[in-house]
N, C-alpha and C positions, 0 to 999 in steps of 0.2 A: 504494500500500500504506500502511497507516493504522499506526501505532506507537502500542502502546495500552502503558499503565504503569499500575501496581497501585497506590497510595498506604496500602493496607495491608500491602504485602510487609515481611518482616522484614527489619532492617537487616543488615548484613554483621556475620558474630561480632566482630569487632574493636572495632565502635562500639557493643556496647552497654555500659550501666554493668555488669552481673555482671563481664564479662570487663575491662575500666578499671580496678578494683579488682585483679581477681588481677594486669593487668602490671603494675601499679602496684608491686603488693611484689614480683612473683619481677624485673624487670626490674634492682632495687640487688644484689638476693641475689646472683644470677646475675654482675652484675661484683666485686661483694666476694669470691667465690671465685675468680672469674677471678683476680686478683692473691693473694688470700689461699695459695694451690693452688701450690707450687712447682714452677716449671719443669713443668708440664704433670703433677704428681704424680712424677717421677721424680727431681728432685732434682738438684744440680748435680755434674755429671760429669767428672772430674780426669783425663786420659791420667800412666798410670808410666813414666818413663823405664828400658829395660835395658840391664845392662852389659853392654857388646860383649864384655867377653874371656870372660864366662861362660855367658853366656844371650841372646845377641844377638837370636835369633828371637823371643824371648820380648816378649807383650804382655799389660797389664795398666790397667784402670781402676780407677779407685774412683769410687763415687757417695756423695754426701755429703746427708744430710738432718735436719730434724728430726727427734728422737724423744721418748722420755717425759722428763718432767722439766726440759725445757730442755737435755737429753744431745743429742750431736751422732752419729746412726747412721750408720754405714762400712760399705759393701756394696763388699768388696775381687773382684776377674773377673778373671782370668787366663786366657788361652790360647798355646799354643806354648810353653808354659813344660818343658824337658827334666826326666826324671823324676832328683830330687834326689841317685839314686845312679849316673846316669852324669856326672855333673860332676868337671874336674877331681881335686877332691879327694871322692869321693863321701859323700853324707849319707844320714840317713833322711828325713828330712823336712824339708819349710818350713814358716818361721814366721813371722808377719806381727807387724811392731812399728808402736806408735805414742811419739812423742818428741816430748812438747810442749818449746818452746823453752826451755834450759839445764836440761832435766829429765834425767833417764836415760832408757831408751828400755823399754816397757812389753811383756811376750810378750801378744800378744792370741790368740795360739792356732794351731792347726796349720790350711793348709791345704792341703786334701788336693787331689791334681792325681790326675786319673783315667789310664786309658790312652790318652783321646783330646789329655791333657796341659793338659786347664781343668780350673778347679776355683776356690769362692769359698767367701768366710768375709764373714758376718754381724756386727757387733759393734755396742756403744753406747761413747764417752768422755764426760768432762766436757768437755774440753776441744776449742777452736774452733777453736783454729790447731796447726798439729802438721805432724810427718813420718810420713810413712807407708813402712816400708819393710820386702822380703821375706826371709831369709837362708835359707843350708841350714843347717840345723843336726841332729846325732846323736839329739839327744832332743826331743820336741815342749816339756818341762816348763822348760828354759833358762831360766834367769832373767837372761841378758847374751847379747848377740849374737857368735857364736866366726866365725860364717860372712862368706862378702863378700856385699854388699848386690847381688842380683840383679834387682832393680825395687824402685824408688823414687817419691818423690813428695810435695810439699807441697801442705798441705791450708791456705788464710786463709780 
């Protein structure tokens, strides 16, 4: 059997110059977002520690990422967390603080836990390093923390 070869067949996509040129660019693009790209787009992911004697079952992350400005955005998750007015001393709501170091501690807002007992809050800080932490507290509008810290967490 005789093996016959074409000498005009096109080369393989790979080897010609049109296609040399595009890997040539997207090939740097492609690793500059690889590392440019945080944590796979998702951002790095902080575990809250809960207090036993209040909210023991209770579980809580935060994810930390860039946002506008050179602001550092907080995507606070919660689950298991028991609804704010069978605790203890019962509340209406929780409210998540942030406390950059020898500041006072900032109300970033209520979050609301449903009946399946998750529930998250979105926010932006200036600030890079900070606590992050949950209370019950009577009023969402608290400008000082009255409640006990039910999940916590530091953010560097």
């Amino acid at each position: 059997m005789k093996t016959v070869e074409y000498l005009d067949s096109p080369a393989p996509v790979w080897r010609t110059t049109r296609n040399r040129g595009f890997l040539a660019a997207a090939l740097p693009l492609m690793f500059a977002l690889a590392f440019i790209w945080p944590f796979g787009g998702g951002g790095t992911k902080v575990q809250m520690t809960p207090n036993a004697n209040q909210t023991p079952a209770a579980q809580g992350t935060i994810t930390v990422s860039s946002g506008n400005n050179n602001n550092t955005r907080i995507e606070v998750k919660v689950k298991n967390l028991a609804p704010a007015s069978s605790l203890r001393n019962p509340s209406e709501v929780y409210v998540v603080w942030i406390q950059p170091e020898n500041q006072s501690p900032k109300n970033e807002g209520q979050i609301d836990v449903g009946s399946n007992r998750s529930g998250e809050l979105k926010t932006e800080t200036a600030f890079k390093h900070f606590k992050v932490f949950i209370t019950p507290e009577k009023k969402p509008t608290v400008t000082e923390p009255t409640g006990p810290h039910v999940l916590n967490a530091t953010v560097s």
